[in-house]
Each structure stands twice: as structure tokens, then as C-alpha cells.
VEXMILUM-140399 format. One line per field, with one value per atom (N, C-alpha, C): residue in three letters; x, y, z; atom name; residue number from 1. Coordinates in pm, whole numbers, plus 50000, padded with zeros to 5 digits. Example, Ala and Ser with C-alpha at 12.3 -4.5 7.8 and 13.67 -1.06 7.14 Angstrom:
# residues 2
res <- c(ALA/ALA/ALA/SER/SER/SER)
c1 <- c(51319/51230/51320/51285/51367/51290)
c2 <- c(49431/49550/49670/49775/49894/50003)
c3 <- c(50780/50780/50780/50708/50714/50787)
atom <- c(N/CA/C/N/CA/C)
n <- c(1/1/1/2/2/2)
# end
This chain:
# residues 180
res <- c(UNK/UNK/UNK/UNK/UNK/UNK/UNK/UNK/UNK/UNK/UNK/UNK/UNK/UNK/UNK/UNK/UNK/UNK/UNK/UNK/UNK/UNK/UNK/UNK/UNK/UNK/UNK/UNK/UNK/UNK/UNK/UNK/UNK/UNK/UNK/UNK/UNK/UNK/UNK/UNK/UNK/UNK/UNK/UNK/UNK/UNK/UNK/UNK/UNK/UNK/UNK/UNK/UNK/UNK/UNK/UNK/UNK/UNK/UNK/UNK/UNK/UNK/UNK/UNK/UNK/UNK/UNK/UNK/UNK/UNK/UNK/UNK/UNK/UNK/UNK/UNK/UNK/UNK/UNK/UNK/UNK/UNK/UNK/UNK/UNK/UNK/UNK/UNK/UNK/UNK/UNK/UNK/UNK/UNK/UNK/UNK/UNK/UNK/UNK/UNK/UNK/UNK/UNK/UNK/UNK/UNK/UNK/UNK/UNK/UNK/UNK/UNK/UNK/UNK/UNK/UNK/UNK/UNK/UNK/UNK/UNK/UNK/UNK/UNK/UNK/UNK/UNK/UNK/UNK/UNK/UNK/UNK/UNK/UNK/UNK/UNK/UNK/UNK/UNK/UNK/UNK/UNK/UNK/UNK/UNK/UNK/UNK/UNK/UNK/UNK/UNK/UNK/UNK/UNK/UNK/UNK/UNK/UNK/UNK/UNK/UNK/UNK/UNK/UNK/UNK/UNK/UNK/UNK/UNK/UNK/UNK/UNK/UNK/UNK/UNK/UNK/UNK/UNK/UNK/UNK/UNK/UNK/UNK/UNK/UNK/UNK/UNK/UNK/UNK/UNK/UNK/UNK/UNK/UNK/UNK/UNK/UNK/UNK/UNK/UNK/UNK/UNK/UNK/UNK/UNK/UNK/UNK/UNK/UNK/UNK/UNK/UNK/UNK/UNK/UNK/UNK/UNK/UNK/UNK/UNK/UNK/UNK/UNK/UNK/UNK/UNK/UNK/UNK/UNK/UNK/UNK/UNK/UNK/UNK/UNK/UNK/UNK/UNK/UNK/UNK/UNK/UNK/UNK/UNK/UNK/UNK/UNK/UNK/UNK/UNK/UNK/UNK/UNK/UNK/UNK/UNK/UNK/UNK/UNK/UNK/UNK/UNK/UNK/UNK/UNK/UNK/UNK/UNK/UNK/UNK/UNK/UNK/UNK/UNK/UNK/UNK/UNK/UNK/UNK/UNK/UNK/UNK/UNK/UNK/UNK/UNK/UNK/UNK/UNK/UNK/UNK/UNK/UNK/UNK/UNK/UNK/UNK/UNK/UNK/UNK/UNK/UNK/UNK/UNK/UNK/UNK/UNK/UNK/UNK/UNK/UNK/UNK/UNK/UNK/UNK/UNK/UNK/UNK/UNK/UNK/UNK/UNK/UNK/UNK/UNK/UNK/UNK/UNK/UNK/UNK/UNK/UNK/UNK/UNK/UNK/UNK/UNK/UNK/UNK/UNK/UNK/UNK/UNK/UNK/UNK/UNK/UNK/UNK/UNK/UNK/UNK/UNK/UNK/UNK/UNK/UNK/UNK/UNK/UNK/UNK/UNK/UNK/UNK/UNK/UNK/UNK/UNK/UNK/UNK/UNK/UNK/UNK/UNK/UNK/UNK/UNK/UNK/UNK/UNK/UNK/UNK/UNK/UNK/UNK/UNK/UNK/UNK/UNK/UNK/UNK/UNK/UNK/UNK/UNK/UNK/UNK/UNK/UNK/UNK/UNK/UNK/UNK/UNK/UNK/UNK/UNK/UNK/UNK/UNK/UNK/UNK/UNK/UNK/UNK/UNK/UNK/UNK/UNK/UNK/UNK/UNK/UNK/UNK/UNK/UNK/UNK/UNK/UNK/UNK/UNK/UNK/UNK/UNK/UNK/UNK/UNK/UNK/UNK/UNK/UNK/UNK/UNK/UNK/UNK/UNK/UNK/UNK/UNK/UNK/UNK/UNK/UNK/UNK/UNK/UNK/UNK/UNK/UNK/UNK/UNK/UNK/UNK/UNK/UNK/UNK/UNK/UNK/UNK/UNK/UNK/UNK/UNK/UNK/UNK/UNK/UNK/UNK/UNK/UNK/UNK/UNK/UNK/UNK/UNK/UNK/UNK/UNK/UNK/UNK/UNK/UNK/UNK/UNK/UNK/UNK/UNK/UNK/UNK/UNK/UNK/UNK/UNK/UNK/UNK/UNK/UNK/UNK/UNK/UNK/UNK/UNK/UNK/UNK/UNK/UNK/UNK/UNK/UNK/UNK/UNK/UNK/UNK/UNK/UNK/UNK/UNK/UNK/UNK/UNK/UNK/UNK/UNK/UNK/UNK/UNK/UNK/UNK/UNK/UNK/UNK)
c1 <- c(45823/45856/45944/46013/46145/46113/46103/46049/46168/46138/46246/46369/46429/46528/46480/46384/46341/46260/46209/46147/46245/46334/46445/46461/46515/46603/46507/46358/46304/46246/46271/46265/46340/46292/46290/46410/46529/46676/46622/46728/46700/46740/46677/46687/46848/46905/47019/47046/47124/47104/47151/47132/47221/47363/47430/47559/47577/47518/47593/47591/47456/47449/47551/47615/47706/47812/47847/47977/47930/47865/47836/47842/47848/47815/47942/48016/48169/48221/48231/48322/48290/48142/48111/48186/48180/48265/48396/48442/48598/48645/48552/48564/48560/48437/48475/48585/48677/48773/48885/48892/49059/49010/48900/48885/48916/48885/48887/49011/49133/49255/49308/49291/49348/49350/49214/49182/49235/49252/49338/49499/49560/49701/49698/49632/49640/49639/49524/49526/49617/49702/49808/49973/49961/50085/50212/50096/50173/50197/50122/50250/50348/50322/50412/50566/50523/50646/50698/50663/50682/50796/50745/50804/50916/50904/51050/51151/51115/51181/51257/51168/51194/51329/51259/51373/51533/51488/51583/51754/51692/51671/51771/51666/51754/51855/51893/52010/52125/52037/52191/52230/52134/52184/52201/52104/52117/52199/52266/52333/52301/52166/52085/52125/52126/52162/52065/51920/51823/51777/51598/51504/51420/51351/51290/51121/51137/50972/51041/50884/50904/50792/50742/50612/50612/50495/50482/50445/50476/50431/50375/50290/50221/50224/50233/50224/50204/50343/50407/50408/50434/50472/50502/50488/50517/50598/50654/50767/50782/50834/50872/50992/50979/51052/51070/51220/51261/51354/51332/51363/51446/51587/51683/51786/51871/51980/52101/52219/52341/52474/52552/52642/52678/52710/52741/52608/52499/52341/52312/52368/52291/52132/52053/51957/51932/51890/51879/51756/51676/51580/51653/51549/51600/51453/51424/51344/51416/51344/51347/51243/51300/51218/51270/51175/51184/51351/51394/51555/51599/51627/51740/51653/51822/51743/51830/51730/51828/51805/51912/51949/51958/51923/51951/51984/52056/52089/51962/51874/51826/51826/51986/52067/52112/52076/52156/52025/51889/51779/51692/51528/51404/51381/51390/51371/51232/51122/51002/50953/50982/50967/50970/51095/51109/50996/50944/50853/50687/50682/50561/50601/50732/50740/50709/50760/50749/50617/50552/50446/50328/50318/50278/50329/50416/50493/50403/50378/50305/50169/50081/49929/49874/49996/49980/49861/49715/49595/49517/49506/49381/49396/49498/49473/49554/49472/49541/49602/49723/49778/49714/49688/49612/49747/49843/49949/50046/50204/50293/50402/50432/50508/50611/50752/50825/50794/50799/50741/50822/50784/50863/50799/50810/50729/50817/50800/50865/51008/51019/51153/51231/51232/51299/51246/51331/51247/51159/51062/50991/50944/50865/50777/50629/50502/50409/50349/50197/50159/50028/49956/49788/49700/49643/49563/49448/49384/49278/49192/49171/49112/49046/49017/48943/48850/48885/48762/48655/48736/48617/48577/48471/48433/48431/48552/48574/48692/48749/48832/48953/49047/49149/49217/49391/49462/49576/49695/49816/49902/50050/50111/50240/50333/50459/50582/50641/50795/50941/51031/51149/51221/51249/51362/51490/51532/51649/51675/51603/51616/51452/51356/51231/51150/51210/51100/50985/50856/50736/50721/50701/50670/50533/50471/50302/50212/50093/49944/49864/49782/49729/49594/49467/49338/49283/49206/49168/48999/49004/48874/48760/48644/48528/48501/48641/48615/48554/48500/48470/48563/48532/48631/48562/48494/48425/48488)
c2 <- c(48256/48123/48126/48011/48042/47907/47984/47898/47774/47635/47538/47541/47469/47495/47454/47360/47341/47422/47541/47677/47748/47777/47865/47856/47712/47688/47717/47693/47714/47886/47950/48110/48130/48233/48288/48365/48378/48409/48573/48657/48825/48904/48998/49068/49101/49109/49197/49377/49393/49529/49617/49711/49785/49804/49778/49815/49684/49517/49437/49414/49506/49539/49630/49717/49789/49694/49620/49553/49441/49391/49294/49391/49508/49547/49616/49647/49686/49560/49452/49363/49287/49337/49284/49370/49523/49632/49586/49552/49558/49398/49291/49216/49262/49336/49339/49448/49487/49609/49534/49437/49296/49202/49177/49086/49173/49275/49356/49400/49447/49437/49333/49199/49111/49056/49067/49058/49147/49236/49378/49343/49274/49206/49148/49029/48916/48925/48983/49011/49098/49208/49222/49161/49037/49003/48923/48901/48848/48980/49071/49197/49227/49270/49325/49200/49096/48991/49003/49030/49043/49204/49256/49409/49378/49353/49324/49197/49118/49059/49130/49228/49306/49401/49466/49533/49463/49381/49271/49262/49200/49206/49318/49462/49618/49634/49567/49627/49509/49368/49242/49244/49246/49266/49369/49466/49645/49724/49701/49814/49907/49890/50005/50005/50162/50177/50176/50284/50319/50327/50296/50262/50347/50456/50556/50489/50397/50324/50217/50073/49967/49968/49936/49959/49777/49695/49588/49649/49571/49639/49529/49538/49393/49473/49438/49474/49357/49374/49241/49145/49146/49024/49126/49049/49111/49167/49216/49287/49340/49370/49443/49527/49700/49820/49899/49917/49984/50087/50204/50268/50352/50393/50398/50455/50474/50570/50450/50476/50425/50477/50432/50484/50606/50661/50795/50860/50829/50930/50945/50858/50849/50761/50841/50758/50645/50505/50427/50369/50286/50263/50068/49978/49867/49794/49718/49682/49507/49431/49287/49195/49166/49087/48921/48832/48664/48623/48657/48632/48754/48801/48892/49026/49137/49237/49404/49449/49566/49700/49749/49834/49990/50067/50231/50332/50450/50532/50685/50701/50787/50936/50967/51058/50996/50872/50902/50839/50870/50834/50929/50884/50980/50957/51116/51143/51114/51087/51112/51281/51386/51523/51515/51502/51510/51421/51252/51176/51306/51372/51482/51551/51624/51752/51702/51622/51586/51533/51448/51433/51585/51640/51851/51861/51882/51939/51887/51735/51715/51693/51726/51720/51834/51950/52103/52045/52125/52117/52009/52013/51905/51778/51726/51582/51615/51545/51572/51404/51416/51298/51240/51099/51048/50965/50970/50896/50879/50857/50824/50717/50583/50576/50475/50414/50340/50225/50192/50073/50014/49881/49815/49805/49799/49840/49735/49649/49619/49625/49528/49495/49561/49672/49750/49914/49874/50033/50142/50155/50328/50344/50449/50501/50476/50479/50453/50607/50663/50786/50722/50748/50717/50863/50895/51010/51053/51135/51140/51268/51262/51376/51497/51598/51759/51783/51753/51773/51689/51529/51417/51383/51368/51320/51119/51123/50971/50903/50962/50896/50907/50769/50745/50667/50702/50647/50596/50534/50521/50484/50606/50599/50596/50533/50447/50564/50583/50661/50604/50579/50503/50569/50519/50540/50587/50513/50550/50671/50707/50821/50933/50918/50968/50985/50861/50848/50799/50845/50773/50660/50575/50406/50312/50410/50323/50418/50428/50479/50346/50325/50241/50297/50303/50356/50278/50307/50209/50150/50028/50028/50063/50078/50130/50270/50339/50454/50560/50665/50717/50772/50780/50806/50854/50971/51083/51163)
c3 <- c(56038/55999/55876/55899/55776/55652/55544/55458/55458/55383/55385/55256/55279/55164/55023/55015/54882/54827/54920/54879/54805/54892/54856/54742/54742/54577/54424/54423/54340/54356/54405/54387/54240/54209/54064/54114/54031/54017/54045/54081/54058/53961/53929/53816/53798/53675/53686/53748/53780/53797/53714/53696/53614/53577/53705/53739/53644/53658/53611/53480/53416/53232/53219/53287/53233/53212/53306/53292/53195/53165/53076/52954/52907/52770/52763/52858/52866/52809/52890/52832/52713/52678/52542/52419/52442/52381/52396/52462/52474/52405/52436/52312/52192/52133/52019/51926/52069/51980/52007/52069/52077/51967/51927/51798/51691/51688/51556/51528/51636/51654/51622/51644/51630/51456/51418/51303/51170/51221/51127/51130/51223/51235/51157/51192/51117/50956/50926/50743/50672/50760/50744/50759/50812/50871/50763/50628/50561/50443/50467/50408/50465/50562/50654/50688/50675/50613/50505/50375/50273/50238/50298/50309/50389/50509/50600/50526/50460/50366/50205/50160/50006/50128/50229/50321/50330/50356/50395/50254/50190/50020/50011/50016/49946/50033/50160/50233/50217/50159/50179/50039/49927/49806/49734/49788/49698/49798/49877/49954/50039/50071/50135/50253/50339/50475/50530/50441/50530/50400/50426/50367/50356/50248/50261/50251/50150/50115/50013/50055/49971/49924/49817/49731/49708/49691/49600/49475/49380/49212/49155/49062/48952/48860/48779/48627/48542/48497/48422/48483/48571/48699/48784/48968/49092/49100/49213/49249/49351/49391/49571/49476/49480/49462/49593/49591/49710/49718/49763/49710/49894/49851/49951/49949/50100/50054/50134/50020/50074/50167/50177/50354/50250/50101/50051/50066/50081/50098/49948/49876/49742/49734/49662/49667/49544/49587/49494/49516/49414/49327/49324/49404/49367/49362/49202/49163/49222/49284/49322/49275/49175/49066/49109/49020/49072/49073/48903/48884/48943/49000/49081/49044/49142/49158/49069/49058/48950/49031/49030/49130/49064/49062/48945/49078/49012/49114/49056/49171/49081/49055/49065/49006/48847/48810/48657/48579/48681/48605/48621/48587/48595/48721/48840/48923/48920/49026/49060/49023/49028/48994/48911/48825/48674/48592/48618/48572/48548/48717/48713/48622/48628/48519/48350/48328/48212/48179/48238/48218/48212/48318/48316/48172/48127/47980/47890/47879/47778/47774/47871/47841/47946/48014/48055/48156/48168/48280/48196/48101/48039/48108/48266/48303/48473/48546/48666/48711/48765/48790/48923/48951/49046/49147/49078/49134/49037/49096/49034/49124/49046/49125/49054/49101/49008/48936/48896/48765/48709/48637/48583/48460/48359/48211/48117/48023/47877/47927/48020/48032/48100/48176/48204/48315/48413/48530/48421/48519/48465/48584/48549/48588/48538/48632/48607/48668/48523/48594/48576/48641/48645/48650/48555/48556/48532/48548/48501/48421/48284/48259/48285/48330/48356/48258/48107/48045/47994/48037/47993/48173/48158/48305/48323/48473/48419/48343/48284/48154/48288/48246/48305/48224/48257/48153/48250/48226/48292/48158/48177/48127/48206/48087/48168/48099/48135/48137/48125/48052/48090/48225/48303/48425/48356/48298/48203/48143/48029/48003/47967/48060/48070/47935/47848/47665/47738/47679/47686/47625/47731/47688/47605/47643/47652/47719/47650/47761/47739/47843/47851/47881/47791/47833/47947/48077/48162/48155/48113/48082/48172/48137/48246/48249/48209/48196/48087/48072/47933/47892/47744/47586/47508/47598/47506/47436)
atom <- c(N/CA/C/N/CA/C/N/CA/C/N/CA/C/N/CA/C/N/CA/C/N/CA/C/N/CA/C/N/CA/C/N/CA/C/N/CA/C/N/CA/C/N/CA/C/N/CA/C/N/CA/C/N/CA/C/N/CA/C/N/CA/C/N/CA/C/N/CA/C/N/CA/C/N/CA/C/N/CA/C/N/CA/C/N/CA/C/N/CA/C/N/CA/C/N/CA/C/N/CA/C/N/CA/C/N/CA/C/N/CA/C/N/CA/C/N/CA/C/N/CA/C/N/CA/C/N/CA/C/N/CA/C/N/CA/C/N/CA/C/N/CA/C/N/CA/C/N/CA/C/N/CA/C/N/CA/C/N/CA/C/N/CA/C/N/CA/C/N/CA/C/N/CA/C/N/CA/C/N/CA/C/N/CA/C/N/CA/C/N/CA/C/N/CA/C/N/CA/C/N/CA/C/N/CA/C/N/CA/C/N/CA/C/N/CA/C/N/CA/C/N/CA/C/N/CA/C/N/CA/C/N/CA/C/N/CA/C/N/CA/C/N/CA/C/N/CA/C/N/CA/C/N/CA/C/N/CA/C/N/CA/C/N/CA/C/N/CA/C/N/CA/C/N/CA/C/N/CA/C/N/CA/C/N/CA/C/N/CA/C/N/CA/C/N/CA/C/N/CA/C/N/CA/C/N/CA/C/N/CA/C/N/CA/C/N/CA/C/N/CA/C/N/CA/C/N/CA/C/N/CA/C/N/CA/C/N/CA/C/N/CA/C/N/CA/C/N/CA/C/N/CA/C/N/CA/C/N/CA/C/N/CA/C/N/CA/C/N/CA/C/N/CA/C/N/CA/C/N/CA/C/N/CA/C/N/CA/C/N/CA/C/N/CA/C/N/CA/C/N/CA/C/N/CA/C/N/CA/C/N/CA/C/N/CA/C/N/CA/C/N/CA/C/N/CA/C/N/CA/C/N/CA/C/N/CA/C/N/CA/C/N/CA/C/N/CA/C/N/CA/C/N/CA/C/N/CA/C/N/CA/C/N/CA/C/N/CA/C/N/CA/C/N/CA/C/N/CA/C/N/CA/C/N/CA/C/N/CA/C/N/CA/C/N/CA/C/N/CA/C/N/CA/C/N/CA/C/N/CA/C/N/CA/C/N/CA/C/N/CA/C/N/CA/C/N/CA/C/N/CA/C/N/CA/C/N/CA/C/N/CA/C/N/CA/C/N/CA/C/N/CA/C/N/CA/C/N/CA/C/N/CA/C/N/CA/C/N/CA/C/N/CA/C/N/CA/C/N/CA/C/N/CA/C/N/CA/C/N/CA/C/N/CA/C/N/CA/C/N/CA/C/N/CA/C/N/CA/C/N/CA/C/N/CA/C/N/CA/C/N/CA/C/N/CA/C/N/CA/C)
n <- c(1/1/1/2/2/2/3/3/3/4/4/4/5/5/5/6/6/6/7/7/7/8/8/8/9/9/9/10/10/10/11/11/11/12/12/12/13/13/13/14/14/14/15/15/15/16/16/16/17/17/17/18/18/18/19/19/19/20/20/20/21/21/21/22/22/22/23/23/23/24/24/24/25/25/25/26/26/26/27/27/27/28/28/28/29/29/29/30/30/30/31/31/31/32/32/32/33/33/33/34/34/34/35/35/35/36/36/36/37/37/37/38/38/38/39/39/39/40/40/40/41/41/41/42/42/42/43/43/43/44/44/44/45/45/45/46/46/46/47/47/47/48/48/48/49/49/49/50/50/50/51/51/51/52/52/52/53/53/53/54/54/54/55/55/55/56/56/56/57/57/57/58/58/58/59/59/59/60/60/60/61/61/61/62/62/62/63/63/63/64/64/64/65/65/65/66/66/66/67/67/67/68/68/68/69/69/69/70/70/70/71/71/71/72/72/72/73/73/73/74/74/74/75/75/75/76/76/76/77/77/77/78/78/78/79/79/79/80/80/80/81/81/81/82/82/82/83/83/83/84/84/84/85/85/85/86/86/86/87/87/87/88/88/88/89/89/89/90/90/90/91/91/91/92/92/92/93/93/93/94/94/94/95/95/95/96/96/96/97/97/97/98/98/98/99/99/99/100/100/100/101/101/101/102/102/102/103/103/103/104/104/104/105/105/105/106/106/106/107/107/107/108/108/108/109/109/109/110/110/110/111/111/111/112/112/112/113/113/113/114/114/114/115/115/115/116/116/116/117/117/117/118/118/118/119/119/119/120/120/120/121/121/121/122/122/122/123/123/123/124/124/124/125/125/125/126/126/126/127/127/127/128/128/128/129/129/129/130/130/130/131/131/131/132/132/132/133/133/133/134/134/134/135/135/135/136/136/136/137/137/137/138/138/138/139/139/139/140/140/140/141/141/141/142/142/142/143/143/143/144/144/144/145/145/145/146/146/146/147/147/147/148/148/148/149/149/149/150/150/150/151/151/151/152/152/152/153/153/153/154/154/154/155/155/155/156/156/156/157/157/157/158/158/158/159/159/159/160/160/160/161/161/161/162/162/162/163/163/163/164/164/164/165/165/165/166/166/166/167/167/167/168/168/168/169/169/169/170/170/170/171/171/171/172/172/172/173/173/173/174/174/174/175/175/175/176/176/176/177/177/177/178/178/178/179/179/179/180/180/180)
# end
């Protein structure tokens, strides 16, 4: 005998099977690696504007052919530094500040090497550098070195370099750190 249809319909639903937890926890996985993709765009998209704009910038107003790296900088105030080679393969250094942009060739300035060497010269192993990179300091291009002591544990400093002619500008102790 065949039960009636209002039997039917109140039967208890069937279990899932396995096969359909897999696919339910697949496409739950694969949601969450297109949100997380999407989300990592997004919070980048207004750098990545910003950079293709400073780009923009070093090739319509600084001359650039090809673009080796654009750094943002804060210091003093912001900045987008870009640093590039022109149709002779000279490399130039173009700091793009709010009022315009200043352009150095850095053949008649402080090379990045030379900023390390000189900095090595004057404080030898007692400090290892954590980074170096172009700067804008008291008006005018440098270099910025960020380092950190070997014999104080902790202690960090950043000191600035002229671009111009590689005089030491400023150290700046970083607070938080020790000054043993």
C-alpha cells in the first residue's frame, strides 16, 4: 500500500551525504580565498594609484624613461621619491613634493653606497644599518639611515645625510628605545 501524499510531504528531509559536505565546505573555502583576494586589492588600490600617478609625475615632469622604484616618504611632510633612468641611462632621483618637483642626478650626488659607506666610516661595527633610503631632511634631498646598535640592546637611531654633498644632517634618537 502506497502511503498518501500528505504522508509523503511531512517525512523528515534526508541526511546530507558526504559528497554534498564536501561541496558545501569547498565552496565555503573558495569563498573565503575570493573575499580575502578581493579585500587585499581593495586596501591596496589607493596606493597602487598613488604610485602610478608619482610614476606618472617622474616621466611627464622629471624625464624618466624607465622607473627603477617609487618610495612614498613622510618626514617633514609627504612625498612620493622616484628614482629613474633617462633616454642617456643616467640615473635620477626625483623628490615630488606639494609645490613641485626637484629632480638630482645621482652622479653629482650621494649615491645610495656611498650614504652606506660613509655612514660604515663613521660608527665602523658598533651599529648595523636597518635600512637606507632617499629622504628629504631641512629643506633639501638626503638620505635617511635607520640603525641599530650591537652593543646596546634595542637602541635605535636614524640619521639623515645631505644628497648634495654627503655632510651629516641630524641623528634623531628613536624613542622607546634604550640609551644605555
Amino acid at each position: 500500500m502506497r502511503a498518501s501524499r500528505r504522508t509523503e510531504h511531512n517525512r523528515a528531509p534526508r541526511a546530507m551525504t558526504a559528497g554534498k559536505w564536501v561541496f558545501v565546505i569547498v565552496c565555503f573555502i573558495v569563498f573565503l580565498i575570493v573575499s580575502f583576494v578581493v579585500y587585499i586589492r581593495s586596501s591596496e588600490s589607493e596606493y597602487r594609484k598613488d604610485e602610478r600617478t608619482a610614476i606618472r609625475i617622474a616621466r611627464e615632469q622629471g624625464g624618466l624613461k624607465k622607473i627603477d622604484e617609487a618610495l612614498p616618504y613622510t618626514w617633514e611632510e609627504s612625498m612620493w621619491i622616484v628614482r629613474g633612468e633617462d633616454e642617456r641611462d643616467q640615473i635620477w632621483y626625483v623628490w615630488e613634493r606639494k609645490d613641485g618637483i626637484v629632480k638630482k642626478l645621482e652622479s653629482e650626488g650621494l649615491s645610495e653606497q656611498q650614504a652606506k659607506q660613509r655612514f660604515s666610516d663613521e660608527y665602523g661595527g658598533d651599529v648595523s644599518p636597518v635600512r637606507i633610503i632617499p629622504a628629504w631632511f631641512d629643506g633639501q634631498p638626503a638620505w635617511e639611515v635607520r640603525y641599530e646598535s650591537r652593543t646596546q640592546a634595542g637602541h635605535q637611531a636614524i640619521d639623515f645625510y645631505s644628497f648634495e654633498n654627503g655632510a651629516k644632517l641630524k641623528t634623531y634618537e628613536l624613542p622607546g628605545t634604550s640609551n644605555d
